[in-house]
C-alpha positions in Angstrom: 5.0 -11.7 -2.4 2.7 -8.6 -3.3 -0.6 -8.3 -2.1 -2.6 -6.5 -4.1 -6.1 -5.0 -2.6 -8.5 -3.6 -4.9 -10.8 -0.9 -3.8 -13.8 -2.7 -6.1 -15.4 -5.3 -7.8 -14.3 -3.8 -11.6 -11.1 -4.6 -11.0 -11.4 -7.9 -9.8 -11.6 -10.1 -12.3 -8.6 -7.8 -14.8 -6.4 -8.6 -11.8 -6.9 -11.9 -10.8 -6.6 -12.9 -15.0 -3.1 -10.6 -15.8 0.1 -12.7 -15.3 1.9 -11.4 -13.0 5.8 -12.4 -12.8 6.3 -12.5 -9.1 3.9 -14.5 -6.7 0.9 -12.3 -5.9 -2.3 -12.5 -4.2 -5.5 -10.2 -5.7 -7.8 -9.5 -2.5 -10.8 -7.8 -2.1 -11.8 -6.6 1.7 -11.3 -9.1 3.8 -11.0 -9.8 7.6 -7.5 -11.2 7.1 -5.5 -8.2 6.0 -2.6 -8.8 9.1 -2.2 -12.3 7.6 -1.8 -11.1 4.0 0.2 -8.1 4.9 2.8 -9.9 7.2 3.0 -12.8 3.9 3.7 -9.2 1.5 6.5 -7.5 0.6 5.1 -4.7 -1.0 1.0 -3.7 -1.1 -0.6 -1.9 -4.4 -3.3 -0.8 -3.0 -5.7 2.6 -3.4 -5.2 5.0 -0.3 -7.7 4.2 1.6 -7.3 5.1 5.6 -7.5 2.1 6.9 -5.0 0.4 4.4 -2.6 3.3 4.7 -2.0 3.0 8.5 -1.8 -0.8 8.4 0.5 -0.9 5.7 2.5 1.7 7.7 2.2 -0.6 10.8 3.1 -3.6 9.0 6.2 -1.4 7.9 5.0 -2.5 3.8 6.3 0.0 1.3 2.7 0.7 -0.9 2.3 1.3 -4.5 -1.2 3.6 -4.4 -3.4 3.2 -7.0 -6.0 6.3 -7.9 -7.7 7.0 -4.6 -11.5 9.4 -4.1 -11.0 13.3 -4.1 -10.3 14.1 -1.2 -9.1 12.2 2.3 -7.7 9.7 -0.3 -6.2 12.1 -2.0 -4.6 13.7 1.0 -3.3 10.0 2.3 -1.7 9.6 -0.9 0.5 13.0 -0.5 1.1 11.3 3.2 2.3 8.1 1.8 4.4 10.1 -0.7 5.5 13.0 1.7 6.6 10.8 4.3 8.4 8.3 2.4 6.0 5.2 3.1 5.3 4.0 -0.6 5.0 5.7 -4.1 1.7 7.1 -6.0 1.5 6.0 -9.2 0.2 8.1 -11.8 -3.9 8.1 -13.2 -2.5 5.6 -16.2 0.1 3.6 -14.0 2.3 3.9 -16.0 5.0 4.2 -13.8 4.2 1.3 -12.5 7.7 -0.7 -13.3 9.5 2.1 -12.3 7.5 2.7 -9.0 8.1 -0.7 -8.6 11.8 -1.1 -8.8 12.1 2.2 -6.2 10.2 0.3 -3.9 12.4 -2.3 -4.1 15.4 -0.4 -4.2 14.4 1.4 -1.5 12.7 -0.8 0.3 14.7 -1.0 3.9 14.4 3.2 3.8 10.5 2.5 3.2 10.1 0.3 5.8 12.3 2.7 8.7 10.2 5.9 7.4 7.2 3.3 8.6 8.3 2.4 11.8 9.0 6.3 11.9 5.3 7.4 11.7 4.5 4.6 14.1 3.1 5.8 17.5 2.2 2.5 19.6 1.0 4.0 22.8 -1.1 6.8 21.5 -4.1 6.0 22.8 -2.4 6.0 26.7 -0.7 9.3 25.6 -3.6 11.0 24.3 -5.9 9.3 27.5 
């Protein structure tokens, strides 16, 4: 399944009407994201913090979408830098190429994840 997490409302409605040739579930924020992301397989999504690190936690290859100048931009070049998902491109039109990387590299994706991961951070840092 792909779970796909729009960053607003415009998008919506363009995204819940394509056809889509693999199940997929259009979301905007919601509470539920640990629900939808352990259902995914892969999350197109814009970089957003809080998306990026639970999509990394999850261990779910992303697709990123745009993103704002800036932090966004900078969690994008994370995501790409890292190996956690690909950025597509203003247009997207990568986007079947993208894609089929993720899928083709999708067991890499998900150990560069669980790489970045540091559970007890917190009790480290503390």
């Amino acid at each position: 399944m792909i779970i796909i997490a729009y960053g607003g409302k415009n998008w919506a409605r363009d995204l819940k009407l394509a056809h889509w040739p693999w199940p997929t579930h259009v979301s905007g924020w919601t509470d539920d994201m640990p629900c939808f992301l352990n259902a995914a397989d892969i999350v197109i999504t814009k970089p957003g913090g809080s998306t990026v690190m639970e999509c990394m936690g999850s261990r779910k290859p992303m697709l990123l979408l745009g993103g704002l100048p800036g932090q966004e931009e900078g969690n994008a070049d994370f995501v790409e830098k890292y190996g956690l998902g690909i950025a597509l491109n203003k247009k997207c039109s990568n986007f079947d190429e993208a894609l089929g990387l993720d899928l083709a590299h999708y067991e890499k994706f998900q150990k560069n994840c669980l790489k970045q991961q540091t559970p007890h951070a917190a009790t480290e840092i503390a």
